[in-house]
N, C-alpha and C positions, 0 to 999 in steps of 0.2 A: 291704774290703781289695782293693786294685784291682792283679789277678796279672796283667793282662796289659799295664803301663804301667810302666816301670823310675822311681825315685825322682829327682827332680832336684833338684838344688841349687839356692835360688833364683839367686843370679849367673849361670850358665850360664840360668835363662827371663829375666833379665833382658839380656844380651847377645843374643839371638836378638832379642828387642821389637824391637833399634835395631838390627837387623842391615839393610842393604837389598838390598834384592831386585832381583840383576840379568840376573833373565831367565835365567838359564844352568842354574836348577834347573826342572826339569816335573815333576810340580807344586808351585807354590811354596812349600806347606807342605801340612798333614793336612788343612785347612779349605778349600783350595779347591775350587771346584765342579768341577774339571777333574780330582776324585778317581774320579767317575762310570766305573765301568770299568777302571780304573788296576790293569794286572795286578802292579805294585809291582815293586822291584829292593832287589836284596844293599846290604851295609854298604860293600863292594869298587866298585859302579857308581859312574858319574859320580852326585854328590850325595849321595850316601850312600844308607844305607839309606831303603824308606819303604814301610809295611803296603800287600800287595794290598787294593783296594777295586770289584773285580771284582760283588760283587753290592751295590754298592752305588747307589742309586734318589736322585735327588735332584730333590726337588717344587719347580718357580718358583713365587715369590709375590713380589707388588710390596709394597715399602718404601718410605713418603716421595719417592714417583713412584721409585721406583729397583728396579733387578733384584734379587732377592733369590735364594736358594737355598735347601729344607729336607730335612731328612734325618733320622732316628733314629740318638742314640747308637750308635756299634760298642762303650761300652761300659755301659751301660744300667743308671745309678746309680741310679734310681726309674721307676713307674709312666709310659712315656711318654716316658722322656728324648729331648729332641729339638734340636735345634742348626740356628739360623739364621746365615747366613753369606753376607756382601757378596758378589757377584758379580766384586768388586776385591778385589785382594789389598793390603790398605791396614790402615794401624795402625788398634787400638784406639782409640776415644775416646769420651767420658760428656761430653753435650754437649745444647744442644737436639734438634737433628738425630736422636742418637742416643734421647734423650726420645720424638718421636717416630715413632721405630721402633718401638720397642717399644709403645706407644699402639698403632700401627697393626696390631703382631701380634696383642695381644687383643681389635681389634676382628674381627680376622680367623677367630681362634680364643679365643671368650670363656671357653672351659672351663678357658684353659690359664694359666699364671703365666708369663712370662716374663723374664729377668734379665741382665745385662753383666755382667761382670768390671771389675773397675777399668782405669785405662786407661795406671796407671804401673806399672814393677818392684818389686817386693817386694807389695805387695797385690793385686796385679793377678794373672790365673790363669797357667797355662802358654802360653797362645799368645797374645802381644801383638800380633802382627804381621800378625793378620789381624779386621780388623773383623768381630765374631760374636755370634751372642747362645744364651744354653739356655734352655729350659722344660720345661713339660710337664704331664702331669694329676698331682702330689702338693703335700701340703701338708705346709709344715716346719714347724719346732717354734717358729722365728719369728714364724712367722702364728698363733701363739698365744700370744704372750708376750703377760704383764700389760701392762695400761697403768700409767702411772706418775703421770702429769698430763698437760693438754691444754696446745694454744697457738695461736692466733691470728696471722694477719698479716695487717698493713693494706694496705687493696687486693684482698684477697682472701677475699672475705667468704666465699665458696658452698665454701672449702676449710676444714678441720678438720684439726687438727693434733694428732700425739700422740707422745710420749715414750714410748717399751716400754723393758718391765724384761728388758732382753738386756743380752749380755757388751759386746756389740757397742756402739756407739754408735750407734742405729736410732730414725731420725723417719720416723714414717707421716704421710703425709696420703691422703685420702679426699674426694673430691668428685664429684657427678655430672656437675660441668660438665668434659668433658676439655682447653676449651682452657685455662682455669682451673688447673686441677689443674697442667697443662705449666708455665704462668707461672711458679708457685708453686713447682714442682721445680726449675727453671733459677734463680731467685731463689738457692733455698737453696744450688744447685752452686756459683752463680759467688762469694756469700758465702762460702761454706766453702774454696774452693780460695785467697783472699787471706789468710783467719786463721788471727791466731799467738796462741799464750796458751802463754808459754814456762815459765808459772807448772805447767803440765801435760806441758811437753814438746813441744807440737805449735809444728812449724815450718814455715809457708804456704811462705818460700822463704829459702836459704842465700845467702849474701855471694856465690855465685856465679852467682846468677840461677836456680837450680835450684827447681822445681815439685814441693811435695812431697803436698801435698794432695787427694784426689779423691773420687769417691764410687763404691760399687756399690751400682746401683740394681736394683730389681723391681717391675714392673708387675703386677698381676690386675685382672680385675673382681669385684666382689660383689655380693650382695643385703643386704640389711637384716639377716640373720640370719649372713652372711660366709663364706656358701657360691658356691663359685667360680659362673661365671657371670652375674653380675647386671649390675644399669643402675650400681653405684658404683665408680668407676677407686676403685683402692688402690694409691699408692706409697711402696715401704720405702726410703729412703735410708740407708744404713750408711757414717756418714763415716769418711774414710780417711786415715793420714800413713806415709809412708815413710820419716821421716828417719832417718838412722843415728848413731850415736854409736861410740865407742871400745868403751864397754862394750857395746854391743850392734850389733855391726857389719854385722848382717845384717836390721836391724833395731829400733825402737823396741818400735813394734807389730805384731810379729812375734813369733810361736814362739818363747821365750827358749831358750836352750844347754840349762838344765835338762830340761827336753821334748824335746828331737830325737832321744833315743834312740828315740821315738814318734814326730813329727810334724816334720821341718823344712824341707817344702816351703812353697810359700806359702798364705794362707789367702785361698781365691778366694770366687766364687760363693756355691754348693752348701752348704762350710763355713761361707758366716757366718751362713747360714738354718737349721744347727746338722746336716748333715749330716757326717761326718769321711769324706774317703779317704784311705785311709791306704798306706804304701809293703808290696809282697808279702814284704820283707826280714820283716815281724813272723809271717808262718805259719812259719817254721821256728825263729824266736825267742823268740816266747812258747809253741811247744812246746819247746824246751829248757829254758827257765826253770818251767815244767812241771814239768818231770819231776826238778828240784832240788827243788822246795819240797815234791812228793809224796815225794821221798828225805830231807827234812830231817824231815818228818813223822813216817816210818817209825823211822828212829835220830836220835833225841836227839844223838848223838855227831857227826852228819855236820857238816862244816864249810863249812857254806852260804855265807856270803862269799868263802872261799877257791876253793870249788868256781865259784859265780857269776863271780867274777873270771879263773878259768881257763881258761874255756869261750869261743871265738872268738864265739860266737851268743850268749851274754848277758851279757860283759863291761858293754857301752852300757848296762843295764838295773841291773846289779845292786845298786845304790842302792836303788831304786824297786822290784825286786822282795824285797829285803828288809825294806822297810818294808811292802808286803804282808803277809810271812809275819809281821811283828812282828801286825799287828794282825787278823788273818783265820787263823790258823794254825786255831785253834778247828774252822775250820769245811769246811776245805780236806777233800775227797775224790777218788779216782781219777776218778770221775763231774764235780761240778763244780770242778774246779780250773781249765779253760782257759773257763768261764763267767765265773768268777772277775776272771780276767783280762784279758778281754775290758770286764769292767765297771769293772777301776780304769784301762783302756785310755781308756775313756768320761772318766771323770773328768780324766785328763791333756789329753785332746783340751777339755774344759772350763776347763781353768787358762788352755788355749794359746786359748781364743776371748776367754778374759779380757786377756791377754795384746797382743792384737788392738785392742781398745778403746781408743778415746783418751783416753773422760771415762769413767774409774774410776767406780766405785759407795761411794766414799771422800764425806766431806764437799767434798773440796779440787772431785774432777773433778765433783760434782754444780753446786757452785757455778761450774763452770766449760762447763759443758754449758746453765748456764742463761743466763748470759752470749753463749754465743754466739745463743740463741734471742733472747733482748731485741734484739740486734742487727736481727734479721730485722724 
């Protein structure tokens, strides 16, 4: 739960993406390198608000012959967190280029994973607007998903291909050869961003010429045994669609309405490697809803829906913390009840990576996820 970052609506990160930058804000956003020092200004100043970064250190390193920037998360989600970021303040984009870049950071730093955000609205992280990348030294619960089956593509023999059993829709490949490995990743990007299988939902592009398709990608290296470090590039591609619908207007694959009383920023990075950050509105919320179900516990008579419903902090929940108490009452105590809830927190953050997915673990999207691999 990330308390020092206000929760955003995806529309509002998706208007900033395409906002342009006309010079008149210093600095142009939180990722520029011109943060260095930046003793920050009020919500009242010209450009609004924007965090002192007074002790903040940023290390050059070259990209793809280009100037890069690094720095350590100011908010520091795992072991390491650390964020690369153009020296231009220029859109996001998943692309060869951007391939490799990130190629180039683990050969710079082989201990570390490094990753992009998608490079459209709604899948894409909070900051579109400035080309960046995260890593760092941890390992998600991605890089340890089952394999499901393998697959091949022609032309590229020295790369290996494999299906993981995530929420997500996640093709690894692995190869020692890295210019190989690059071919084979841009193959599957430029494939993936033209395909439509409406039979699933996913729409490449609307009657209006609109691009709905992308990937987030993640680089490491390994060894033999898939401990960071090694002579073997490993990349996760998580294919992406943004399309929206009527019924799901902020989204296909996105966080449905049922979830957002949990979760309904977008699902970036970090998330699809099965980390959750979640908005600080849930520490004062899942202690209210607390302190109901240890009061429904105590008297039989209290009327937990009506109390849930009453309550400005757990109205959004009270569904879902009911059906809690339906099935956990048993076990609920002063001691673990916001354990509790934290773990069926875990679980909704798991509907909503499903949620995410393009090719369901359904027959329909299996057969549909295999279709797009024969293509390749």
């Amino acid at each position: 739960i990330n308390l020092s970052k206000p929760e955003k609506d995806p529309r509002d990160i998706a208007a900033a993406g395409v906002a342009k930058n006309t010079g008149e804000k210093y600095p142009a956003c939180q990722l520029c390198i011109e943060n260095e020092g930046y003793p920050g200004r009020s919500a009242t100043a010209d450009g609004g608000a924007h965090p002192a970064r007074q002790n903040l250190r940023v290390i050059p390193i070259q990209l793809d012959g280009e100037r890069w920037g690094f720095q350590y998360s100011p908010y520091a989600y795992f072991n390491e967190h650390c964020i690369a970021m153009s020296s231009e303040h220029r859109p996001m984009h998943v692309d060869r280029k951007g391939l490799t870049c990130l190629l180039d950071f683990v050969d710079l730093f082989p201990h570390y994973f490094i990753g992009s955000n998608a490079d459209l609205p709604i899948v894409g992280g909070s900051i579109l607007s400035h080309d960046h990348f995260q890593g760092g030294a941890h390992e998600f619960p991605m890089m340890h998903a089952a394999e499901v089956s393998q697959f091949s593509m022609p032309g590229f023999d020295q790369v290996s291909g494999t299906v993981l059993q995530w929420p997500l829709s996640v093709l690894r490949l692995r190869s020692h050869d890295r210019a190989q490995l690059l071919d084979a990743a841009e193959k599957i990007i430029l494939a993936w961003r033209e395909w439509t299988d409406e039979s699933v939902g996913v729409v490449a592009r609307t009657a209006d010429g609109v691009a709905h398709n992308t990937v987030t990608p993640v680089i490491r290296r390994v060894d033999s045994r898939g401990n960071a470090g090694g002579e073997i590039y490993e990349a996760y591609l998580a294919l992406r669609c943004n399309i929206t619908t009527d019924e799901h207007p902020l989204g296909v694959f996105h966080p449905h309405a049922e979830y957002h009383h949990i979760k309904k920023e977008n699902i970036g990075l970090i998330e699809v490697m099965g980390l959750a950050i979640l908005p600080p509105r849930l520490v004062p919320e899942l202690g209210a809803v607390r302190e109901h179900l240890l009061a429904a516990k105590a008297d039989a008579s209290y009327d937990l829906a009506g109390a849930l419903e009453g309550d400005d902090l757990c109205r959004s929940h009270a569904a879902w913390a009911e059906d809690v108490y339906a099935r956990r009452a048993d076990e609920l105590t002063a001691d673990n009840a916001i354990d509790i809830l934290h773990e069926e927190v875990g679980v909704v953050f798991g509907h909503v990576l499903d949620n995410a997915g393009v090719f369901k673990w359904d027959e329909a999207g299996r057969a549909a996820q295999q279709r797009f691999i024969d293509s390749l």
